[in-house]
C-alpha positions as CSV (number, residue, x, y, z in Angstrom):
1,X,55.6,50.9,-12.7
2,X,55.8,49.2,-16.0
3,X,54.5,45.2,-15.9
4,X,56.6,42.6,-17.1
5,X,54.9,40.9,-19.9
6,X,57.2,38.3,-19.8
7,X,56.3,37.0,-16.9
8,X,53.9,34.5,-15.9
9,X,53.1,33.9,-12.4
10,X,50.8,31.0,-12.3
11,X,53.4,29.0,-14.2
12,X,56.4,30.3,-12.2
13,X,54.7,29.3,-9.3
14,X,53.6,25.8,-10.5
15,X,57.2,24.8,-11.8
16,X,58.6,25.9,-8.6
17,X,55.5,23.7,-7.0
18,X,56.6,20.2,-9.0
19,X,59.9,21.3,-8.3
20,X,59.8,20.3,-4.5
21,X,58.0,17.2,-4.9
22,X,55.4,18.2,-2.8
23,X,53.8,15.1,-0.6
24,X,50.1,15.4,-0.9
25,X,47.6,15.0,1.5
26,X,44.8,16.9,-0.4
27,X,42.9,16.9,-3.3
28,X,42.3,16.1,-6.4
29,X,43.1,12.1,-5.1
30,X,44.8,11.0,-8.1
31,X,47.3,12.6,-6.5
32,X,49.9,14.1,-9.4
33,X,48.6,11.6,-11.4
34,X,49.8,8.5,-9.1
35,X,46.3,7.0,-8.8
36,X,45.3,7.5,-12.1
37,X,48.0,5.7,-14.4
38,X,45.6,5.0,-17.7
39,X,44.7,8.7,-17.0
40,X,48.4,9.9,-16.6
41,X,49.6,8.2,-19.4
42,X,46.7,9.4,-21.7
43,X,47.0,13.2,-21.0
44,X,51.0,13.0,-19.9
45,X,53.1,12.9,-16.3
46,X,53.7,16.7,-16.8
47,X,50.3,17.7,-17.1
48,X,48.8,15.6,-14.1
49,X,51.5,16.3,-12.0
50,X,50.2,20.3,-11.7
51,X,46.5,19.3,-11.5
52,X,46.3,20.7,-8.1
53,X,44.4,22.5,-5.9
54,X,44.2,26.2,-4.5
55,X,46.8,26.2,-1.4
56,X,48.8,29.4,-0.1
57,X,51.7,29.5,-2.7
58,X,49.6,28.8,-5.1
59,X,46.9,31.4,-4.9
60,X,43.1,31.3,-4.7
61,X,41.3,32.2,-8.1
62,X,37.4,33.2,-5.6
63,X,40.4,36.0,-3.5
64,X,43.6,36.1,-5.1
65,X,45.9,37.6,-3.4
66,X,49.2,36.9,-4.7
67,X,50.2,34.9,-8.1
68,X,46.5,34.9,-9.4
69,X,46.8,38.6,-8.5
70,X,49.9,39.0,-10.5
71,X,48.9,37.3,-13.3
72,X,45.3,39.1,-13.5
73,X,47.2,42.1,-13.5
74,X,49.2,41.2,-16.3
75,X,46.5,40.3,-18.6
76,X,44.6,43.5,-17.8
77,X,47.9,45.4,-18.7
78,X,48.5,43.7,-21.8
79,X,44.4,43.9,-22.9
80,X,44.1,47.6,-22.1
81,X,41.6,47.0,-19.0
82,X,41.5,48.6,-15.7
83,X,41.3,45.2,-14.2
84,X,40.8,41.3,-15.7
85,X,39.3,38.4,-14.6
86,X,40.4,34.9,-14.9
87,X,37.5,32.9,-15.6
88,X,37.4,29.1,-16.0
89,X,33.8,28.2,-16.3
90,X,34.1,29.3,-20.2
91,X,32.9,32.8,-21.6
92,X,29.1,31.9,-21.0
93,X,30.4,32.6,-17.1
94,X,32.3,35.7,-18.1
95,X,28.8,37.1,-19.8
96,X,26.6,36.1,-17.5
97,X,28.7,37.9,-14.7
98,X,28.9,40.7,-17.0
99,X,24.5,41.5,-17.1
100,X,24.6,40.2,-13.3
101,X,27.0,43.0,-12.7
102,X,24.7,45.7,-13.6
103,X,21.3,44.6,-13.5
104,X,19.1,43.4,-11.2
105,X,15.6,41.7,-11.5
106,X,13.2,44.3,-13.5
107,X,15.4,46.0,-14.7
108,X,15.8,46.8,-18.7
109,X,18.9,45.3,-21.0
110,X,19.2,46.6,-24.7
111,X,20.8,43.4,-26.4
112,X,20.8,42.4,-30.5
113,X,18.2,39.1,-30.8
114,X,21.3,37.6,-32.0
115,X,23.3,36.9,-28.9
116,X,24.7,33.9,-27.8
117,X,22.0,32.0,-25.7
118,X,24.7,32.8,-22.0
119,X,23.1,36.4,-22.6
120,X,19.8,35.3,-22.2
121,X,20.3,32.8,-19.9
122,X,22.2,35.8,-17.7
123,X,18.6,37.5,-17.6
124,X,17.0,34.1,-16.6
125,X,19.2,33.7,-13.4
126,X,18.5,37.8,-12.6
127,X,15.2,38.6,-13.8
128,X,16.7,41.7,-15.9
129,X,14.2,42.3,-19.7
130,X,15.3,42.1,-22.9
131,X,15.0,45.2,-25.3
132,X,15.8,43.7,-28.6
133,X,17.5,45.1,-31.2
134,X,16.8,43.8,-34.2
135,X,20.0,43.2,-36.6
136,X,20.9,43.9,-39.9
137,X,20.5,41.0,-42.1
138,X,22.0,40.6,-45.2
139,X,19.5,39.0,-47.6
140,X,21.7,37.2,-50.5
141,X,23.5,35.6,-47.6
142,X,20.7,35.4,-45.0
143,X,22.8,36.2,-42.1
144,X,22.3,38.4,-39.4
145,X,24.3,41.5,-39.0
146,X,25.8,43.9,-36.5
147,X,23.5,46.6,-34.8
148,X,22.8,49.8,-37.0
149,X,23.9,53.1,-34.8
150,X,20.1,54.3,-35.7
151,X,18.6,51.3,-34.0
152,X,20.3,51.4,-31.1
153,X,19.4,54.8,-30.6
154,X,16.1,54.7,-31.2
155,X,16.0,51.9,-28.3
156,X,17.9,54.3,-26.0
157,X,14.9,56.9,-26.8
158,X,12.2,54.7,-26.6
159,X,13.6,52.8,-23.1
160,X,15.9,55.3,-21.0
161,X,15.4,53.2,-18.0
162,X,17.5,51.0,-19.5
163,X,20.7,49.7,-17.1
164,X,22.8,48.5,-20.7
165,X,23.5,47.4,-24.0
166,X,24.8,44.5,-24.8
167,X,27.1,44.5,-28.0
168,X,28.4,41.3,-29.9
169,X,32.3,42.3,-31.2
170,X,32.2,40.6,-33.5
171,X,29.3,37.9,-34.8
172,X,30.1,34.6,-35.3
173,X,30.2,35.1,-38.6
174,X,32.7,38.0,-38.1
175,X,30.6,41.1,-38.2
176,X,31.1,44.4,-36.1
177,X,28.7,47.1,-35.5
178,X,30.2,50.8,-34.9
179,X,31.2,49.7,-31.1
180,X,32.9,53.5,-30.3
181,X,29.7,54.8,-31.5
182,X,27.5,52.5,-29.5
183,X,29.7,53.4,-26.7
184,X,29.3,57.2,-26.7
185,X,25.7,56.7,-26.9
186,X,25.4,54.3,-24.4
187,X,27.2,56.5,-21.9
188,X,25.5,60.0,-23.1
189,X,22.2,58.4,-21.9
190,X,23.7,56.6,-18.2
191,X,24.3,53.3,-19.4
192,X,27.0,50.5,-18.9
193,X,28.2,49.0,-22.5
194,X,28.9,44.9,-22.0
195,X,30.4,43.8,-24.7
196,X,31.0,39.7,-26.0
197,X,34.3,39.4,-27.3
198,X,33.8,36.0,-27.1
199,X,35.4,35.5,-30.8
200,X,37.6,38.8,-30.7
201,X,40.6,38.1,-28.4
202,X,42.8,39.0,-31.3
203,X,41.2,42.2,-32.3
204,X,44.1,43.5,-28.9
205,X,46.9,42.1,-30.7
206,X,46.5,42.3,-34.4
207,X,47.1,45.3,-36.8
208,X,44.3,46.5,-39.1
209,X,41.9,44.7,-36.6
210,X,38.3,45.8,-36.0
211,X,38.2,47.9,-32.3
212,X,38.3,46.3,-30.0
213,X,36.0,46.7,-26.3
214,X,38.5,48.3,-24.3
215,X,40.0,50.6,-27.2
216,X,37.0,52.2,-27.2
217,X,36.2,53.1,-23.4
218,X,33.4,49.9,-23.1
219,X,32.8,49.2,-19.0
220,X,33.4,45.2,-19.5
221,X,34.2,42.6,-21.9
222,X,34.4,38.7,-22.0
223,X,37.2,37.6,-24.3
224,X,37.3,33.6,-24.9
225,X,41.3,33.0,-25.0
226,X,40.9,29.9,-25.8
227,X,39.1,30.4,-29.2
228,X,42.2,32.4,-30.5
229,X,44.2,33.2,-27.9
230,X,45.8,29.8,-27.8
231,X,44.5,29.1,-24.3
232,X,42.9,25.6,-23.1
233,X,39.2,25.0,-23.4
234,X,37.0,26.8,-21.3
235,X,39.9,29.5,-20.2
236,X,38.2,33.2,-20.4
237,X,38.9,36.2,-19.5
238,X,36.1,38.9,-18.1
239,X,37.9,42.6,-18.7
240,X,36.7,45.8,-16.7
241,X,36.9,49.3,-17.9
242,X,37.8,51.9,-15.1
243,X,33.8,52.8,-13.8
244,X,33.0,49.3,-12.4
245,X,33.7,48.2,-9.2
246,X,36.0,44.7,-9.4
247,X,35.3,43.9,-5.7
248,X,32.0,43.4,-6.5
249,X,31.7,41.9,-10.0
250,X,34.8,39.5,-8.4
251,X,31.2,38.3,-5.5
252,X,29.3,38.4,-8.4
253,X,31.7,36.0,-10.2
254,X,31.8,34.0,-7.5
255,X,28.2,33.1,-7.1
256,X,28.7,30.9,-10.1
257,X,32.0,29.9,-10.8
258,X,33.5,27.1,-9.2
259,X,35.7,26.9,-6.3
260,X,37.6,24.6,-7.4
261,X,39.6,26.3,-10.1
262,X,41.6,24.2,-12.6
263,X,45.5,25.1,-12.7
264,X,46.0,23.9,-16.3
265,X,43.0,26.5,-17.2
266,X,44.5,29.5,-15.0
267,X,48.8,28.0,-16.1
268,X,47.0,28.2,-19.2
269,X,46.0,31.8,-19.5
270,X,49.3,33.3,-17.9
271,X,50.8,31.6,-20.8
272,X,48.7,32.4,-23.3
273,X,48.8,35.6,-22.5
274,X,52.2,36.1,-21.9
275,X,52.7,35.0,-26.0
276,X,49.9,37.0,-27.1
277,X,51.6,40.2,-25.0
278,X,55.1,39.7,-26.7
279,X,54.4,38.0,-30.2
280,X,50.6,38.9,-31.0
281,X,51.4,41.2,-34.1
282,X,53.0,39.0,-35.7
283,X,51.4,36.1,-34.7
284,X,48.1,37.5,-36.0
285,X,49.6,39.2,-39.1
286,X,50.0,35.5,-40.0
287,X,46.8,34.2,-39.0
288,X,45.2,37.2,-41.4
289,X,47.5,36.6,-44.3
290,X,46.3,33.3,-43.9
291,X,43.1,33.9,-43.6
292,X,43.2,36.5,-46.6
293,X,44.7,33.3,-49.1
294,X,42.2,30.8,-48.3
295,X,39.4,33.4,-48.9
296,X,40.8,34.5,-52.1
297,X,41.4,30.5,-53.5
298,X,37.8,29.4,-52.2
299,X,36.3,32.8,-54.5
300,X,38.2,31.0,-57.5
301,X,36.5,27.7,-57.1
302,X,33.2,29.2,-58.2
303,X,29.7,28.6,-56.3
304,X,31.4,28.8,-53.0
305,X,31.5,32.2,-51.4
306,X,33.9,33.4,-49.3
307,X,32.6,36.8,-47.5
308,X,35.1,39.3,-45.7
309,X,35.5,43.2,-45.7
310,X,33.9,43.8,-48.9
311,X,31.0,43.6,-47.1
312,X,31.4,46.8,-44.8
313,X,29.1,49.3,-45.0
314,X,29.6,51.5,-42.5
315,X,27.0,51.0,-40.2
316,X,25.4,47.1,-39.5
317,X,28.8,45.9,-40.6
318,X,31.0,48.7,-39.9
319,X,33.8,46.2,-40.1
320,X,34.5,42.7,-40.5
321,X,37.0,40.2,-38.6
322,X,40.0,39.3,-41.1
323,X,40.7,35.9,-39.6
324,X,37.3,34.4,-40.5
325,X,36.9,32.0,-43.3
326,X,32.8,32.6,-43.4
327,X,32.0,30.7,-47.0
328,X,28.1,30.6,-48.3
329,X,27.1,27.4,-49.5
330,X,23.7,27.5,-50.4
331,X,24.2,28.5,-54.3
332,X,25.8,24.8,-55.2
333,X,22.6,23.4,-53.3
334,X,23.7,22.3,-49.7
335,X,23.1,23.7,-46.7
336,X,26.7,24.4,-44.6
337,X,25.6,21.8,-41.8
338,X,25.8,19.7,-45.0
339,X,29.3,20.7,-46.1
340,X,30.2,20.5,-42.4
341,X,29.4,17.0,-42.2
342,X,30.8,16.0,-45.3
343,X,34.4,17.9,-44.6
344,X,34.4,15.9,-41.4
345,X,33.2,12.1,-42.6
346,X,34.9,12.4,-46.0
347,X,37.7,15.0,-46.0
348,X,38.8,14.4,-42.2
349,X,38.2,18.1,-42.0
350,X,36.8,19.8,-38.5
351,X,35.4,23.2,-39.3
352,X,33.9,25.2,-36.0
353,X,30.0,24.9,-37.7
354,X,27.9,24.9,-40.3
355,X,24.2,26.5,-40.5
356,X,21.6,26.4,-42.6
357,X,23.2,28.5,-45.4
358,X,26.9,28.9,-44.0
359,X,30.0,27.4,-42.6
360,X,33.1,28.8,-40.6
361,X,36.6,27.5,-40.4
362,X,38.5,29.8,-37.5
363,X,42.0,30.4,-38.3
364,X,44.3,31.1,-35.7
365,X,47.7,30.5,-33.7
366,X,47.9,27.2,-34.6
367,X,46.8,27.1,-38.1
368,X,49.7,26.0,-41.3
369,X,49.8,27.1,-44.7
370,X,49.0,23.3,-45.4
371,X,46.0,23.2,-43.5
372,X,44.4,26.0,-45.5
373,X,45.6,24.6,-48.6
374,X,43.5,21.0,-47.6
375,X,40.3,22.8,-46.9
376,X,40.5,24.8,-50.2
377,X,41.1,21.4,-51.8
378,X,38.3,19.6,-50.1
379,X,36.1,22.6,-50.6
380,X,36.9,22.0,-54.6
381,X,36.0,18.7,-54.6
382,X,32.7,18.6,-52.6
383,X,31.3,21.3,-55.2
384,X,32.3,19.0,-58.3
385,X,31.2,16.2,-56.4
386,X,28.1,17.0,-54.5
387,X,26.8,20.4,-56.0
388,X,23.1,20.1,-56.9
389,X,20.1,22.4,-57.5
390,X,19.7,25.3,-54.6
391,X,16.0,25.3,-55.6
392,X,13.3,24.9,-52.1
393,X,16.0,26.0,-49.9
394,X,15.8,27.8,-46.7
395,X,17.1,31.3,-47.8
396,X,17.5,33.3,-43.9
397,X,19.5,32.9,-40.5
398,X,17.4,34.8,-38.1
399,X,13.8,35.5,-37.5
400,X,12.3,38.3,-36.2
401,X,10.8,37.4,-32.1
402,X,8.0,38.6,-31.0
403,X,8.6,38.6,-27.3
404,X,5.0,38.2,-25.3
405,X,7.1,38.1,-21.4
406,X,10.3,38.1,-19.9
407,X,12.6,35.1,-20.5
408,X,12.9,34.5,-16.4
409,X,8.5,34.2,-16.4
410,X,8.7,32.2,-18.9
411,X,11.5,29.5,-17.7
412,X,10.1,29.4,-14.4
413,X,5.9,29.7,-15.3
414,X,3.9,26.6,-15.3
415,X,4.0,25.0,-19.0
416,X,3.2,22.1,-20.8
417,X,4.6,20.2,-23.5
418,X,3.2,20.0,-27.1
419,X,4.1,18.4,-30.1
420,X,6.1,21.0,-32.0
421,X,3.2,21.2,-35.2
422,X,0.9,21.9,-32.2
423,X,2.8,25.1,-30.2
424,X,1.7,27.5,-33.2
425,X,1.0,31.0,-31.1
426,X,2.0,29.6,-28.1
427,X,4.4,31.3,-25.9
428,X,7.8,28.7,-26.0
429,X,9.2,28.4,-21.9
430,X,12.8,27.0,-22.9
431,X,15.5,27.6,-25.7
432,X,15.6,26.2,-29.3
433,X,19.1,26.5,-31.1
434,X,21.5,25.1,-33.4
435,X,24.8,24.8,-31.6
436,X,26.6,25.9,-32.5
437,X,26.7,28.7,-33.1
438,X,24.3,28.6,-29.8
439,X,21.8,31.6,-31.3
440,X,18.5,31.1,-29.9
441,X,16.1,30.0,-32.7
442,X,13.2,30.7,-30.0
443,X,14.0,31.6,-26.4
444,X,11.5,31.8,-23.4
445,X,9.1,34.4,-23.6
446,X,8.9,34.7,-27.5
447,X,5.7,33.8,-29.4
448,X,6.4,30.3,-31.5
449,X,6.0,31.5,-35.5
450,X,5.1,29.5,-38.6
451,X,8.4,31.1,-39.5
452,X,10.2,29.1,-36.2
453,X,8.8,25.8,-36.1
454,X,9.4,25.6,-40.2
455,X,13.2,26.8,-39.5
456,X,13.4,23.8,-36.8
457,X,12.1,21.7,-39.2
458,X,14.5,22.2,-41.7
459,X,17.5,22.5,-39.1
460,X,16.6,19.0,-38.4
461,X,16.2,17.1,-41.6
462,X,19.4,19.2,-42.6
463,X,21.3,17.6,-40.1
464,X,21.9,20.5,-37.5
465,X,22.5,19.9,-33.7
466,X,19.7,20.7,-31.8
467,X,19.9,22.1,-28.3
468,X,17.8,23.5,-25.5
469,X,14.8,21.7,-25.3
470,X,13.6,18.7,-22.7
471,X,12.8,16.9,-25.4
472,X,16.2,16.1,-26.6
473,X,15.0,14.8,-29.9
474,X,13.6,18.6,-30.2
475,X,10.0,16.8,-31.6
476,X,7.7,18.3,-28.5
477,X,8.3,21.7,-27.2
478,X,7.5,23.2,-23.7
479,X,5.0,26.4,-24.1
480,X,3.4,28.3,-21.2
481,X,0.3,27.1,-19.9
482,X,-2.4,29.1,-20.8
């Protein structure tokens, strides 16, 4: 029977709830916003009044059974999946349910060194061990890449224990490795492909998109609709392929999630998808078009550069997302945390981050010609106006690790803290990162480099958020004990 993509349970069955003017004796207490006025006013009558929680007509996100179960459906339908999760502790739940799915403590995880820091947090909570893939990295730019099809396989050769590989589709800078290629391999040799989608909900909808997970017969996927699906914040979807059991990745869910789901996250999604399932080609054939004008004005301006699909090579960037706006800044002589800052204090202009030689502006669903046409402005006038001498620079994104023990040994092992200068070859027990784009710098486990603590250095003076550490001024650093 052929689903109704029009539909969209949740909501239905939220109007129909404020509807009947329900009197309420349970919680949240502010009570449809009653006992909360500064509150109501602030986020709006409409929106407090469905801030409710899990009751019979309204479903139960930990065992749906009826609208949640509808509307789950629906977005596995209109993603491609054999079954979807609604997931409203953000992607980072999505993932980690994902590796907690299929491995257990011991037990082997091929995953690019590039992954967002849930990955690795996934193997702290389990006890699974990294096999690092080393990306590509592209040198002029100093960004990492996508995984080459050669290095994956010769992980698969050298550990075929493994349970998985884990693939980012795409980067955060927009970068795809050869996913149907990954996948056959993957499955040739026994193992489950998990793939973080977290910036490629669009790549279901669009035409002349990059594959997407499902497309190419991946076993699961976590898809952030909120990042360009048009969901709220922190509304993601966890997608299955047909080989995994959803009864128990749903207990496996569970263990972490809340259960205390938020309507306007799960009202959200049905939504969401429902406009995604109906108008996503054309919504996204904007968004590219877009996308494609701002890249194209930003190359005229001269010192900025604008990277996109002439990049793809066919292997560590078999393709490239067409709705980024990935510009290098380090040739007029800032750093992109620099250009970030100044976009937003000067120019009133958010962008989603800088790094050390980047910055990226996601376009999306709710993105105007006008918009694009202000950052290309702004982006003018910061290189007349602040472009200086790219000399002593930090040229490179991503260091190599060196991994001395398994990032759950680490975490939990006895360690002491050091003044950063002072953890040279020792073994860091907690994360270092900019965030975002949340990409460990050093993660537990790995030996601390003269490369590391000079690229923390830098991130700092630069300007860059630092994350991860105890110390939350990132100047002392927790190491094993020896």
């Amino acid at each position: 029977m052929k689903l109704q993509q029009s539909r969209a349970p949740i909501f239905e069955a939220l109007s129909e709830y404020r509807e009947n003017r329900i009197v309420s004796f349970d919680v949240p207490g502010h009570k449809q916003g009653k006992g909360n006025p500064e509150l109501t006013e602030f986020l709006g009558r409409q929106c407090m009044s469905v801030d409710v929680n899990s009751m019979k007509p309204l479903d139960n996100l930990c065992h749906p059974v009826s609208v949640i179960k509808e509307a789950e459906e629906l977005m596995a339908d209109a993603f491609g999946a054999a079954h979807a999760f609604f997931m409203v502790n953000g992607t980072s739940c999505a993932v980690q349910a994902m590796v907690m799915s299929v491995c257990k403590r011991g037990d082997k995880i091929i995953m690019p060194r590039n992954v967002h820091r849930s990955s690795i947090n996934a193997l702290i909570v389990c006890g699974a061990v990294p096999v690092y893939v080393n990306p590509g990295v592209n040198r002029p730019l100093g960004i990492p890449l996508g995984m080459s099809v050669a290095s994956v396989e010769q992980a698969i050769r050298s550990h075929p224990d493994a349970k998985a590989i884990i693939v980012n589709n795409p980067t955060y800078y927009g970068v795809c490795s050869n996913l149907r290629e990954i996948v056959r391999l993957a499955h040739a040799a026994g193992m489950k492909v998990l793939v973080d989608e977290a910036h490629g909900t669009h790549f279901y909808f669009g035409d002349y998109m990059p594959l997407s997970a499902m497309s190419v017969g991946a076993d699961m996927a976590a898809v952030s609709m909120h990042k360009t699906g048009g969901s709220l914040t922190q509304s993601s979807a966890l997608l299955l392929g047909p080989d995994i059991n959803p009864g128990y990745v749903r207990q496996v869910i569970n263990l972490t999630q809340t259960t205390s789901a938020s309507y306007l996250l799960l009202s959200s999604l049905d939504i969401s998808r429902k406009n995604l399932a109906l108008h996503g080609k054309e919504i996204f054939e904007k968004v590219t078009s877009l996308a494609s004008y701002g890249i194209r004005e930003i190359n005229k301006l001269g010192g900025l550069y604008a990277f996109s699909r002439e990049l793809i090579n066919g292997d560590d960037i078999f393709d490239f997302d067409p709705t980024k706006i990935s510009v290098h800044t380090r040739d007029i002589g800032l750093a992109g945390i620099e250009v970030y800052d100044i976009l937003r204090d000067k120019f009133d202009i958010q962008i989603e981050f800088g790094d050390i030689g980047n910055i990226l502006a996601i376009v999306s669903v709710g993105d105007r010609i006008l918009n694009i046409e202000r950052l290309i402005s702004a982006l003018s006038e910061i290189k007349r106006r602040y472009t200086r001498d790219p000399a002593g620079m930090l040229d490179h994104e991503y260091i190599e690790p060196h991994v001395c023990c398994s990032p759950q040994e680490a975490f939990y092992a006895d360690k002491v803290q050091l003044p950063l200068q002072e953890t040279l070859g020792k073994v860091c027990a907690e994360f270092v990162m900019c965030y975002p784009p949340g990409i460990p710098i050093l993660a537990p486990g790995e030996l601390i480099t003269k490369d590391a603590i000079e690229y923390i250095q830098y991130a700092k003076i630069k300007g860059c958020n630092l994350l991860g550490a105890e110390d939350m001024n990132t100047e002392r650093l927790n190491v094993m004990a020896s």
